[in-house]
C-alpha positions in Angstrom: 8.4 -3.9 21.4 6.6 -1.4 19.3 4.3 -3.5 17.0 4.5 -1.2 14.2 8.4 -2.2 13.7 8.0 -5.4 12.9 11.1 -4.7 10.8 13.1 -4.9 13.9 11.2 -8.3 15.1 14.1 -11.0 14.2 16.6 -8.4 15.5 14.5 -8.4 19.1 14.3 -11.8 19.1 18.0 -12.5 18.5 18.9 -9.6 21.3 16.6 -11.6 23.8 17.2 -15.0 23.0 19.9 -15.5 26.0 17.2 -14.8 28.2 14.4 -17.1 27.1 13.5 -20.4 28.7 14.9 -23.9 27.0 11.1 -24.4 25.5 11.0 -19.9 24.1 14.7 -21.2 22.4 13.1 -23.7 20.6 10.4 -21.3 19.8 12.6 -18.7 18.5 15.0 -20.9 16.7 12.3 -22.1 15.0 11.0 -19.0 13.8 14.5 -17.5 12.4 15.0 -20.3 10.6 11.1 -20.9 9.1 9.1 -17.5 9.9 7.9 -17.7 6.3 6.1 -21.1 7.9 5.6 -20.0 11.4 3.6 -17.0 10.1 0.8 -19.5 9.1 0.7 -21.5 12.3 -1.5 -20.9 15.1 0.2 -21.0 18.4 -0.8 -24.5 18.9 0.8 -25.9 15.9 3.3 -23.9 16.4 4.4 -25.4 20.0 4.0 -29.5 18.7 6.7 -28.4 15.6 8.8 -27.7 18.3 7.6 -30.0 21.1 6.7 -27.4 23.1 3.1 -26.5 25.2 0.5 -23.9 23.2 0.8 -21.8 27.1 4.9 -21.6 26.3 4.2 -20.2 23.0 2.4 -16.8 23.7 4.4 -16.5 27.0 6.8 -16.8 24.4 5.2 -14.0 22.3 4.5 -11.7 25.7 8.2 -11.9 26.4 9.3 -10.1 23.1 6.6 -7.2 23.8 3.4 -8.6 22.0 0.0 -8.5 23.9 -0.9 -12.0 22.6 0.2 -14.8 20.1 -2.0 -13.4 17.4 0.0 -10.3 17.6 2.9 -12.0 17.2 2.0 -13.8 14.1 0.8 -10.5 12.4 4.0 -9.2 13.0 5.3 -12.4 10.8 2.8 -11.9 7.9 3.7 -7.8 7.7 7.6 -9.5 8.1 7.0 -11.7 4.8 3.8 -10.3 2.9 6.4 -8.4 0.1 7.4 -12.0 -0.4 4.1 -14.0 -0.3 3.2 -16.3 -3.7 -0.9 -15.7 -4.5 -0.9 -19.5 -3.2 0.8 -18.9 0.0 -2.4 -15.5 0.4 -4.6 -17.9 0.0 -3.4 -20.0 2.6 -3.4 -17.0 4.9 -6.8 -15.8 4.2 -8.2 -19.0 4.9 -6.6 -18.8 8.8 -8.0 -15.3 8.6 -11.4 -15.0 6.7 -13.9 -17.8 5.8 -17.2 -18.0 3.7 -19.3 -17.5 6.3 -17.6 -14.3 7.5 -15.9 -12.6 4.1 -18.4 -9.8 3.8 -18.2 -8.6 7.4 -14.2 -9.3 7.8 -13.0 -7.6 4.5 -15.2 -4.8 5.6 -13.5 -4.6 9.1 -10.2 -5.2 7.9 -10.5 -2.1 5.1 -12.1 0.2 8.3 -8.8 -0.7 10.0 -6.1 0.4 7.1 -8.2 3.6 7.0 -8.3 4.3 10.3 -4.4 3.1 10.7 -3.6 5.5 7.6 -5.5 8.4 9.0 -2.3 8.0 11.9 0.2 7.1 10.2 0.3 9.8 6.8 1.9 13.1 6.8 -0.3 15.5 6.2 2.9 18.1 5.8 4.0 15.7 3.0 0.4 15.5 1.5 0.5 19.3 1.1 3.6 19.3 -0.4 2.8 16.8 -2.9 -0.6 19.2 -3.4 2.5 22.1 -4.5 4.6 19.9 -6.5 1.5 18.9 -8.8 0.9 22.8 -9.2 4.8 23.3 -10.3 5.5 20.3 -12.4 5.6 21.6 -16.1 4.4 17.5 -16.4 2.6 14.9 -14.9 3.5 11.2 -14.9 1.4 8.8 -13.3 2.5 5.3 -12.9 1.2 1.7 -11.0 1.3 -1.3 -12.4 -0.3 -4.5 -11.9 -2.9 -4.3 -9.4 -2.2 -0.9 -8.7 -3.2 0.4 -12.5 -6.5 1.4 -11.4 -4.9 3.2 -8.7 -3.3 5.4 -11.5 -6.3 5.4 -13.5 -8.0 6.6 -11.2 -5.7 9.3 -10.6 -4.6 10.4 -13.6 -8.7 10.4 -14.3 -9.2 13.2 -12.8 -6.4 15.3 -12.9 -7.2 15.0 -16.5 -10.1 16.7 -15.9 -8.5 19.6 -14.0 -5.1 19.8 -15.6 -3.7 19.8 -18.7 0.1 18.1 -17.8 -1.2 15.1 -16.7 -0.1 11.7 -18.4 -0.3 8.1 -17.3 2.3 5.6 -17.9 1.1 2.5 -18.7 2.2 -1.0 -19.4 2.1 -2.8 -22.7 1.4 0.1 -24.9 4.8 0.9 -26.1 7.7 0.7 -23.8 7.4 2.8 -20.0 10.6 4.2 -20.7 9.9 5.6 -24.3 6.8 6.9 -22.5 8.9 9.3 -20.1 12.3 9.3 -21.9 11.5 13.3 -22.4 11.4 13.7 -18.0 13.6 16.4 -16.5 13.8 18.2 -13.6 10.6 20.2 -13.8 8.5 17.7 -14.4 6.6 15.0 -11.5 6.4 11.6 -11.8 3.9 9.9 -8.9 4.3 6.2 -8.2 1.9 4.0 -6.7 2.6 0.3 -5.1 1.7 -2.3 -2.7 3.2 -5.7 -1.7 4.3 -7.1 -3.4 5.8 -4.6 -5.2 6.4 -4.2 -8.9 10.0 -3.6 -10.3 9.2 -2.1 -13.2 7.6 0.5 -10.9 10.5 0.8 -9.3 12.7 1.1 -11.9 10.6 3.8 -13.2 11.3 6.0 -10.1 14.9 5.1 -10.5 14.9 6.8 -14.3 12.9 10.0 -13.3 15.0 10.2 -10.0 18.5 10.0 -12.4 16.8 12.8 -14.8 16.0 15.1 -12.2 12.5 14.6 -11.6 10.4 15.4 -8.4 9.7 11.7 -7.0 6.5 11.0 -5.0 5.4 7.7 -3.8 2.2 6.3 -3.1 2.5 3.4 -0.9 2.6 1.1 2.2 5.4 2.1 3.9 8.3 4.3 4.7 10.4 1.2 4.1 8.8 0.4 0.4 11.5 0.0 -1.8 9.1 3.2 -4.0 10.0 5.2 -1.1 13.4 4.9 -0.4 13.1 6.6 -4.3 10.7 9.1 -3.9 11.2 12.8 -2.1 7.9 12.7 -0.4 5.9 9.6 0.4 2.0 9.3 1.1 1.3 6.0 3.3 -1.6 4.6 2.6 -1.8 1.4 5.0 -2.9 -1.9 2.8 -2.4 -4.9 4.8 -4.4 -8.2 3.3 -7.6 -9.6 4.5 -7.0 -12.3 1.6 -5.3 -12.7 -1.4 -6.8 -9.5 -2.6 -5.1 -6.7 -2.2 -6.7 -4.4 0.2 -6.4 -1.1 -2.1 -9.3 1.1 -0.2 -7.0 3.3 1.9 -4.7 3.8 -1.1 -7.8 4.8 -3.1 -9.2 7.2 -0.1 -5.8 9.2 0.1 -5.8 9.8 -3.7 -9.1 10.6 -3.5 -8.3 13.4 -1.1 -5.8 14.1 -3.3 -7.7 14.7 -6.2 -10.0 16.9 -3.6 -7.0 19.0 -2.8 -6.4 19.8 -6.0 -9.9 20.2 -6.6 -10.4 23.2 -4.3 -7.0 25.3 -5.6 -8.9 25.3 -8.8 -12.2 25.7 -7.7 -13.3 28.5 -9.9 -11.8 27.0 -13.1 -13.3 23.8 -12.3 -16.4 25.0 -11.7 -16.6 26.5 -15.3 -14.9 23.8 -17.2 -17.9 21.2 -15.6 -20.4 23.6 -16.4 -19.5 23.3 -20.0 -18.7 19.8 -19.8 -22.5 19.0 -18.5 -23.7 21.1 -21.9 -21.4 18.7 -24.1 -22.4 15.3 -22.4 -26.1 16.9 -22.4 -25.8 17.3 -25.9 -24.2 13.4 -27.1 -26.1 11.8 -24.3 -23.3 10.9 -22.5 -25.1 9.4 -19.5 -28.1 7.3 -19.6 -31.0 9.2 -18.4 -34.2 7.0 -16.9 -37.2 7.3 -19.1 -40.2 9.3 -17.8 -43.1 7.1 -17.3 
């Protein structure tokens, strides 16, 4: 089985379960019923709660495709992680990362989603979300929760180069008085991760039903932001703890905000020139003393 379909995962195990031994049943009884539990077992615990050997269990895992037990239970967290509680991350992160190793496991585990985001986006849809920005007559940017500095960030520097730009934010006044005036030349960009946020998503669903352009910043092509939007831009951001990882996100709108950056090179180029003459003059920046 392809391990990046882990959607299909309680499906293979269903198709192959008349072909399993008596102990792999157990097994894979066992995890239809509780794969929100079996996710957070290792493969030792995971054989005694069914009365079964550690060796049956990733046989068990090698007959439905996986290379190893561990790849197995990834499978599980990517199958549950839009449902996890913060209490039921922690748990995971402490199977996964401990004191001793946070520094140099976060860091690994952010080098993989970049490197698995660099393979999986499409950079046909990146360069048509570079052309929609140029057309919209308006900008909305919108991520809640954890994902607000996502759109901060975003709408940050598209401030700088654009004029159109707005970010929709939560708690200020209602999100829907705050785009009530989207039509169908405008571009609203959405941006979430697991788990996702509905008023996100029912954000999308109001600039979809107005006519808006819909593009969606997120983890994957089955986010419930991109079955919404008409181009998506993965950004892979699987959990190394109960953080959310949010470094690949921010390095695809980064390159985003480059993108745009060197369409309007000349203009930008001027406007910083006389930016650096107005935060010269009110001190803008701190500037070290001379000694």
């Amino acid at each position: 089985m392809d391990e990046n379909n882990q959607q299909d995962l309680m499906r293979t195990i269903q198709m192959k379960f008349p072909r399993l031994s008596k102990g792999q049943k157990l097994i894979a009884e066992y995890i239809l019923k509780h794969y929100d539990k079996a996710a957070f077992m290792t493969a030792a615990k995971l054989g005694t709660s069914v009365g079964v050997s550690e060796s049956t269990v990733v046989r068990f895992a090698n007959e439905l495709g996986f290379s190893g037990y561990p790849k197995l239970q990834k499978a599980l967290h990517d199958l549950i992680k839009n449902k996890l509680t913060t209490v039921q991350r922690i748990e995971l992160s402490n199977n996964l990362i401990n004191q001793e190793n946070a520094l140099k496991g976060v860091l690994k585990a952010d080098m993989e989603n970049i490197r698995s985001t660099l393979e999986k986006i499409n950079h046909k849809d990146f360069e048509e979300v570079v052309n929609s920005i140029f057309r919209a007559k308006n900008i909305y940017i919108i991520g809640l929760r954890s994902s607000t500095a996502l759109s901060e960030f975003l709408g940050f520097y598209l401030n700088v180069m654009l004029d159109n730009v707005r970010v929709v934010k939560h708690g200020i006044s209602d999100v829907f008085e705050q785009i009530i005036n989207i039509d169908k030349d405008d571009l609203l960009i959405g941006i979430g991760f697991p788990r996702y946020s509905s008023g996100t998503i029912q954000t999308l669903d109001f600039a979809r039903s107005r006519g808006a352009k819909v593009v969606a910043i997120t983890d994957s092509l089955l986010s419930p932001l991109a079955t919404k939007a008409e181009y998506t831009l993965i950004a892979q951001s699987n959990m190394a703890s109960f953080v959310d990882s949010l470094v690949a996100p921010l390095s695809v709108i980064n390159a985003l905000i480059v993108a745009v950056g060197l369409r309007e090179k000349e203009k930008i180029s001027g406007m910083f020139k006389e930016l650096e003459s107005i935060w010269e003059e009110y001190h803008v920046f701190s500037h070290k003393k001379e000694e």
